[in-house]
C-alpha positions in Angstrom: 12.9 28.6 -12.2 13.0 30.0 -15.5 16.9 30.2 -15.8 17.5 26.9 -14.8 17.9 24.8 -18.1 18.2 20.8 -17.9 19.6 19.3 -21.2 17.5 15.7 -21.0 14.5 15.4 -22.0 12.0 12.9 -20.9 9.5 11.6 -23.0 6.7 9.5 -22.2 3.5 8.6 -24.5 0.3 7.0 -23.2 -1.9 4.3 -25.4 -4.7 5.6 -22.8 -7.8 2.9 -23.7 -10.4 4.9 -21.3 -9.4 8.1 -22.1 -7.5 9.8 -24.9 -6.3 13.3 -23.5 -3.1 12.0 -22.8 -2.0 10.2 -26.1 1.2 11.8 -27.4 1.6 13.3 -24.4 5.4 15.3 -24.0 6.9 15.5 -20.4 10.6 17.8 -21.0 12.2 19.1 -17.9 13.7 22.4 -19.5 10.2 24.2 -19.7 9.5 27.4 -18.1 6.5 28.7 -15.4 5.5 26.6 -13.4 1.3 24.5 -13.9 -0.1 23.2 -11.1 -0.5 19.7 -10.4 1.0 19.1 -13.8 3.1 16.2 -12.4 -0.6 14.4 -11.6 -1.3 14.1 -15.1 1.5 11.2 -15.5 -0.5 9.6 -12.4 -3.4 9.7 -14.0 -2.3 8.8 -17.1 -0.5 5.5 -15.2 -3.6 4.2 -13.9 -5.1 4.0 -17.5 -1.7 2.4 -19.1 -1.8 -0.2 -16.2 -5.5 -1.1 -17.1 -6.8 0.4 -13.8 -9.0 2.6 -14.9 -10.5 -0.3 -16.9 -10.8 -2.6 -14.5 -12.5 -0.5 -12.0 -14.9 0.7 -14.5 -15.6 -2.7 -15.5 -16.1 -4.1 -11.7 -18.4 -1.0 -10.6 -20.4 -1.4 -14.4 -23.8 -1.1 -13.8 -27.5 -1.0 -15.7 -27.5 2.9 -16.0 -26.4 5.0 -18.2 -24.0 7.9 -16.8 -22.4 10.9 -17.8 -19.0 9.8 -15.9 -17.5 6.2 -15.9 -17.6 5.1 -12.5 -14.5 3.6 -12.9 -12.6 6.7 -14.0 -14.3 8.5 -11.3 -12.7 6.7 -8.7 -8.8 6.5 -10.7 -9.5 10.2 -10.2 -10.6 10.5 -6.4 -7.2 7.9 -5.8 -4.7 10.5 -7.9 -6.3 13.3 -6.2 -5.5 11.7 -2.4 -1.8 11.1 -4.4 -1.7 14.6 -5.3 -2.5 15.8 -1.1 -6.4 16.1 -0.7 -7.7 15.4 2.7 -11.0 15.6 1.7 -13.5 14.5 -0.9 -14.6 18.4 -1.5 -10.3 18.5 -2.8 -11.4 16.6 -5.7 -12.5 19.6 -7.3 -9.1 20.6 -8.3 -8.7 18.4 -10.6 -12.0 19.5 -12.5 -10.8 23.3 -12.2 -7.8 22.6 -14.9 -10.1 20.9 -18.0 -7.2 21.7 -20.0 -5.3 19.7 -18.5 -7.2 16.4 -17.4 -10.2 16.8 -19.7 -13.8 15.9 -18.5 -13.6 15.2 -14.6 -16.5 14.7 -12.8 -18.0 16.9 -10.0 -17.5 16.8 -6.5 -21.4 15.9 -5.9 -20.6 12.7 -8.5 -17.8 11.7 -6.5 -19.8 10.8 -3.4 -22.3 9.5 -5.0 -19.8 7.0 -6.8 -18.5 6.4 -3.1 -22.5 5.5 -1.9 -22.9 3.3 -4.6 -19.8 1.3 -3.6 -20.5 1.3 -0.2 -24.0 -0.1 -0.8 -22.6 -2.7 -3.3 -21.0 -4.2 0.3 -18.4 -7.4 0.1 -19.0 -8.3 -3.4 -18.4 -4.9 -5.0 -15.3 -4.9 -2.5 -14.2 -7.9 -3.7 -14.6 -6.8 -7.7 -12.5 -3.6 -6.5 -9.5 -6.0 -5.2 -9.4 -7.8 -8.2 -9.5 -5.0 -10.6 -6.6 -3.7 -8.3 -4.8 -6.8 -8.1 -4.7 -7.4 -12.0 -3.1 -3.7 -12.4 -0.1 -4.4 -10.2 0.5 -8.0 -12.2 0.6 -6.1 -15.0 2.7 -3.1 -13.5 5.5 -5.6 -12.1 5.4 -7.8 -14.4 6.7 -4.2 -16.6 8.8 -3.9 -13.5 10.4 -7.5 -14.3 10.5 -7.2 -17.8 13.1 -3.8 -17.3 15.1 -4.5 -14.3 14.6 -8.9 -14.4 13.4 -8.3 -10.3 11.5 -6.4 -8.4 14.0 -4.0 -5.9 15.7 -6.0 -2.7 14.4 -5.6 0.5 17.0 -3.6 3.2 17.7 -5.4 6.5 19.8 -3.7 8.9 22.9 -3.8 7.0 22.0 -6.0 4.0 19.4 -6.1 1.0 17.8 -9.7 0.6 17.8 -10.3 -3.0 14.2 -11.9 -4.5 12.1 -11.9 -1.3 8.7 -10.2 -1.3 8.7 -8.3 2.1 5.0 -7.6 3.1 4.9 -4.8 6.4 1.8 -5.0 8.5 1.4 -2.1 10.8 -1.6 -0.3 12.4 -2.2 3.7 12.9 -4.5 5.4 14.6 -6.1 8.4 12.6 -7.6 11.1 14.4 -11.2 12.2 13.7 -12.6 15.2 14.5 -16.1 14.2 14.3 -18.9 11.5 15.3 -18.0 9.7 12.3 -19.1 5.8 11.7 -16.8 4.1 14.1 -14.6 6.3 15.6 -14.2 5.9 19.1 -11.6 6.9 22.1 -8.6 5.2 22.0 -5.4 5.4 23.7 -3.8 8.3 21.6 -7.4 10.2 21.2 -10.3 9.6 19.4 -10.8 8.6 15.9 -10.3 5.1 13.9 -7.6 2.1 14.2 -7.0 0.8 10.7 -4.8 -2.0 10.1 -2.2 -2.1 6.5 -0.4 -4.7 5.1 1.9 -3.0 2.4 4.9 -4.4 0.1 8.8 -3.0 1.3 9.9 -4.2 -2.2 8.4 -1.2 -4.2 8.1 1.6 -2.0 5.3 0.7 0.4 2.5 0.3 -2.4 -0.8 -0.9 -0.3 -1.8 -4.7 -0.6 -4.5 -4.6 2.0 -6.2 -3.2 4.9 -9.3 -2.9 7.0 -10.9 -0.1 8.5 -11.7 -0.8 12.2 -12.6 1.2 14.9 -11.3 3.2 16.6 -10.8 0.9 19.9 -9.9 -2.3 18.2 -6.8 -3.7 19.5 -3.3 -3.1 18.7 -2.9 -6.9 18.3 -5.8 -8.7 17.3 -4.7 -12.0 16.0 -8.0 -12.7 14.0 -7.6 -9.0 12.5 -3.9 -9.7 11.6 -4.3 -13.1 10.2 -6.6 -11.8 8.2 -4.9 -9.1 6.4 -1.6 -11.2 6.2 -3.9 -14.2 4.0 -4.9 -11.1 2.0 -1.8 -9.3 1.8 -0.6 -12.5 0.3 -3.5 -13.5 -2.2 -2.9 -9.4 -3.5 0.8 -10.6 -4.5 1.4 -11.8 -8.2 1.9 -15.4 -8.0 5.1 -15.6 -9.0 5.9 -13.9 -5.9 4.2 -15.5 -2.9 7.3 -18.2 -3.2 9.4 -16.4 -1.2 8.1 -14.0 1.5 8.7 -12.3 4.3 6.3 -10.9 6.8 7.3 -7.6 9.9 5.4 -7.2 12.5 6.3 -4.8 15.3 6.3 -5.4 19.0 2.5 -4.3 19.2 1.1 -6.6 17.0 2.9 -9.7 18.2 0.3 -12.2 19.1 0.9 -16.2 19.9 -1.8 -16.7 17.5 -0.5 -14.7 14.6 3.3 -16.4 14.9 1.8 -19.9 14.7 -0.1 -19.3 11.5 2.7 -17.5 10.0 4.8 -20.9 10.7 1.7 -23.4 9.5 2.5 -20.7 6.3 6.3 -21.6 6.2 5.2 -25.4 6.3 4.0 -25.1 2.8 5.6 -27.3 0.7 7.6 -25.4 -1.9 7.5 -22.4 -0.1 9.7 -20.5 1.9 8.5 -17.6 4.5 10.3 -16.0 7.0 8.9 -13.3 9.9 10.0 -10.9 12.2 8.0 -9.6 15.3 9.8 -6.9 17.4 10.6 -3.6 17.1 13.9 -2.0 15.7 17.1 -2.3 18.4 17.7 1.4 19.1 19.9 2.9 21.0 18.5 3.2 23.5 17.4 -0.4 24.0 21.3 -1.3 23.4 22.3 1.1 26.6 19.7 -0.5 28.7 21.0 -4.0 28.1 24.9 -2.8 28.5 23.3 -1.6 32.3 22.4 -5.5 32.9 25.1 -6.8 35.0 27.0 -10.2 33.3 26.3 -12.4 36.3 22.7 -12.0 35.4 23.5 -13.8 31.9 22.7 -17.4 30.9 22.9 -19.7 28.3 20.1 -19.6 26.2 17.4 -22.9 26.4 16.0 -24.3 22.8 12.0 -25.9 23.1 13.9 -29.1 24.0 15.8 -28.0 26.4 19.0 -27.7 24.5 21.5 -25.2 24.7 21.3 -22.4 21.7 23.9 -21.7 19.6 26.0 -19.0 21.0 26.6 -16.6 18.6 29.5 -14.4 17.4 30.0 -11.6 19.2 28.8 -8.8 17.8 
């Protein structure tokens, strides 16, 4: 909208160690026209100040030489899945504006970065994850540094002030193909992956596991496992105080009593909830239960609970 004029300008330079397109780099929001994908430059630009791009490159480093940096190859594929793509052939957008991202490598490159991770197995996985993991102590710790906290966490009504709120949820994704473990399941046919992601800072991704497309809905082993890595992802500093959701789905006997083995911890504190968010519809069915048909609550001993205000 060329006659729309804003007065502030931001301004952002990049001391970009893998790259050096970006350095001096002038973001204003008064311009006119309009460049494509512009806004994914800053991405980009983030995952080198972090020391992503670094990281990665140094975790998938290898004994050949190549044209593009592994590492930068695969920043690139993540800001391109930011930026919309649905599809590794997408990645090619990025390449078609030189001007704008410099040297990018080719589709064709891409996958074969993607083969020689997948062939690398556990171990590369596990280089990945920590390349990861060290960007985000250094990103919050920027986060801290600016703001003295990360963001609160909203509850109903309320924002709990310095807890870490880690959201485990599984999704099924549909697939339109044969692909490597897609199966039927109960909304159609594709894959059943399973997330752990922090609340505190907009549902950025701390683990997850591909599984197929049958698994269960609420596999303890499954979710134990991704809430032990959900946690080791976390900055130190900020595995003292958690809290852990899990909706009605994924409620397992199992997964509650290694969350509370967790909350034993000495010098830690953990809290959970497992359920599903009080609607209204749930509130009119319980208004239909008739009062006679209410008790007092019984505690594991065999006490009576607390009853509560009313609400």
């Amino acid at each position: 909208m060329s006659d729309v004029r804003i007065a502030t300008k931001v301004r952002s330079t990049f001391e970009v160690q893998a790259t050096g397109w970006s350095r001096g780099l002038e973001v204003t929001a008064d311009g006119e026209g309009i460049v494509s994908h512009a806004g994914l430059a800053l991405l980009r630009g983030l995952t080198d100040k972090t020391g992503l791009t670094a990281g990665l490159s140094k975790a998938l480093a290898g004994t050949r030489l190549l044209v593009h940096n592994r590492g930068r190859v695969v920043a690139d594929v993540a800001c391109a899945i930011a930026d919309g793509a649905r599809a590794i052939s997408d990645f090619r957008v990025m390449g078609d504006q030189r001007e704008l991202f410099g040297p990018v490598a080719s589709v064709p490159t891409a996958w074969r970065t993607l083969e020689e991770i997948a062939d690398g197995g556990t171990r590369t996985a596990k280089k990945i994850t920590a390349a990861v993991n060290t960007a985000r102590r250094y990103a919050w710790d920027q986060i801290v540094t600016r703001h003295g906290t990360l963001p609160g966490v909203r509850i109903a009504d309320k924002t709990l002030e310095g807890v870490t709120c880690v959201r485990i949820d599984a999704t099924v994704t549909d697939a339109h193909s044969d692909k490597e473990w897609a199966e039927a399941n109960f909304k159609g046919f594709g894959h059943h992956p399973l997330q752990a992601y922090c609340d505190n800072t907009g549902g950025e991704p701390l683990a997850w596991m591909l599984r197929r497309g049958s698994a269960g809905s609420n596999t303890a082993e499954d979710h134990i496992a991704i809430t032990d890595s959900a946690i080791a992802a976390l900055p130190q500093q900020f595995r003292r105080r958690l809290m852990v959701t899990v909706d009605g789905a994924g409620a397992s006997h199992e997964l509650i009593a290694h969350l509370d083995k967790l909350a034993s911890r000495r010098g830690y504190q953990l809290i959970y909830s497992v359920g599903w968010a009080l609607t209204e519809r749930e509130k009119t069915a319980i208004r239909l239960v008739p009062e006679r048909a209410w008790v007092q609550a019984i505690g594991p001993r065999g006490q009576l609970r607390e009853r509560r205000a009313e609400a």
